[in-house]
C-alpha positions, 0 to 999 in steps of 0.5 A: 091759190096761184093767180097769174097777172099779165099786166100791161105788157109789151113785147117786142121782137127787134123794133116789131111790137108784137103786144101792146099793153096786154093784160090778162088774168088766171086763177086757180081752178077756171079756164081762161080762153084767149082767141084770135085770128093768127098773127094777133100776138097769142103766141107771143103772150104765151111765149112772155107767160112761160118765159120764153120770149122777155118783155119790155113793159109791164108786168107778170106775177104768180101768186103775188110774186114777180116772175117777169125776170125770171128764166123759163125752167124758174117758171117751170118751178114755180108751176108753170108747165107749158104745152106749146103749138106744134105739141114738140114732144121728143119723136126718137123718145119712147112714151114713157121717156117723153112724159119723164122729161116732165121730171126736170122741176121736181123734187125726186120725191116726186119724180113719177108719172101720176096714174091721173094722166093715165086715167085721162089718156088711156092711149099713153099706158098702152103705148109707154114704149112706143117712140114718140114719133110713132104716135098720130097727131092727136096722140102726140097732143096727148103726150104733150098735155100728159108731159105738162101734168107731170110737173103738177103745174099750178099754171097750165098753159095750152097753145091750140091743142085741138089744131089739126086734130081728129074730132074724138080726140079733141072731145077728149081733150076738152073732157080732160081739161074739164076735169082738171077745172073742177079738180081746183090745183091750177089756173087753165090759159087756152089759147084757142081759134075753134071758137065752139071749143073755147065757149064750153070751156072757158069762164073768161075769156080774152080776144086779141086783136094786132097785139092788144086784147080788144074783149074781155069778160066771163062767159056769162056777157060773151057776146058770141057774135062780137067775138066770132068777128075778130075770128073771122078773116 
């Protein structure tokens, strides 16, 4: 079991503090949801997770161990797969391409595309040679998740998938990330402001406020109408 622990961090961007002694939990086989207005320090917390960004206080570990001064592809073999917001799949890239990018952690052994990710996003099999910059916005977001599940992460972290995304499709990715839940090999973070998404997916959940997590529980105590409050502009 792969339990991610964020511990009391603080991030800064030059003397900006973007979090401010921030703790959150993940563990293996549940969806931990963070929601937030924009520019509450979601992005930021994700960016510390997956290595990108480093922090000046705290803690992050995995399955025990330390991974705070660890560099992103060290994460990423550690199990680590991050889909960030924006979905940044390779436009010029075919599909198949697109998706073997994911190859880069593994041992050669390993290196294929499981027949799982096809099962979930029929769409990518029948497009394998189609550039990526071909795909619409909810097939790009596909591409991505699909490109995370090749590394056979223990940690999947996605940052607003459903932003700008035709309804089935977002359907579709709910119904995936649910299967991967129940599955029971990884720890689900999923960052998210579509407050109806976040609530039948998650079993706990954290809400940011200004660079600190201001709730925090199981889906059982939500109290939806406090939570929609730090949604709300």
């Amino acid at each position: 079991m792969s339990t991610l622990i964020v511990d009391g961090i603080d991030l800064h961007y030059g003397a900006a503090q973007a979090l401010r002694g921030v703790s959150l939990t993940a563990e293996t086989g549940k969806v931990t949801c963070v929601l937030g207005r924009n520019g509450v320090g979601k992005t930021s917390l994700m960016r510390a997770v997956v290595g990108q960004q480093g922090i000046s206080a705290g803690s992050i570990s995995l399955g025990g161990d330390r991974i705070d001064g660890l560099a992103p592809y060290d994460r990423a073999r550690r199990g680590i797969a991050f889909v960030p917001q924006g979905r940044e799949i390779f436009p010029l890239l075919t599909v198949k391409e697109n998706l073997e990018t994911g190859f880069s952690p593994l041992k050669r052994a390993d290196r294929y595309v499981q027949d799982e990710i096809y099962d979930l996003f029929p769409v990518l099999k029948s497009m394998l040679h189609r550039r990526g910059g071909d795909l619409s916005g909810g097939q790009q977001q596909q591409l991505a998740i699909g490109r995370a599940l090749v590394m056979r992460p223990s940690v999947l972290v996605l940052d607003e998938p459903t932003e700008g995304i035709q309804p089935s499709i977002i359907k579709d990715i709910g119904r995936a990330i649910d299967y991967l839940r129940l599955k029971g090999t990884m720890a689900i973070v999923l960052v998210e402001q579509y407050f109806e998404f976040a609530r039948d997916l998650c079993d706990t959940y954290a809400v940011m406020d200004r660079g600190q997590v201001v709730l925090a529980g199981d889906k059982a105590g939500m109290d939806e109408a406090d939570v929609r409050r730090h949604l709300s502009v």
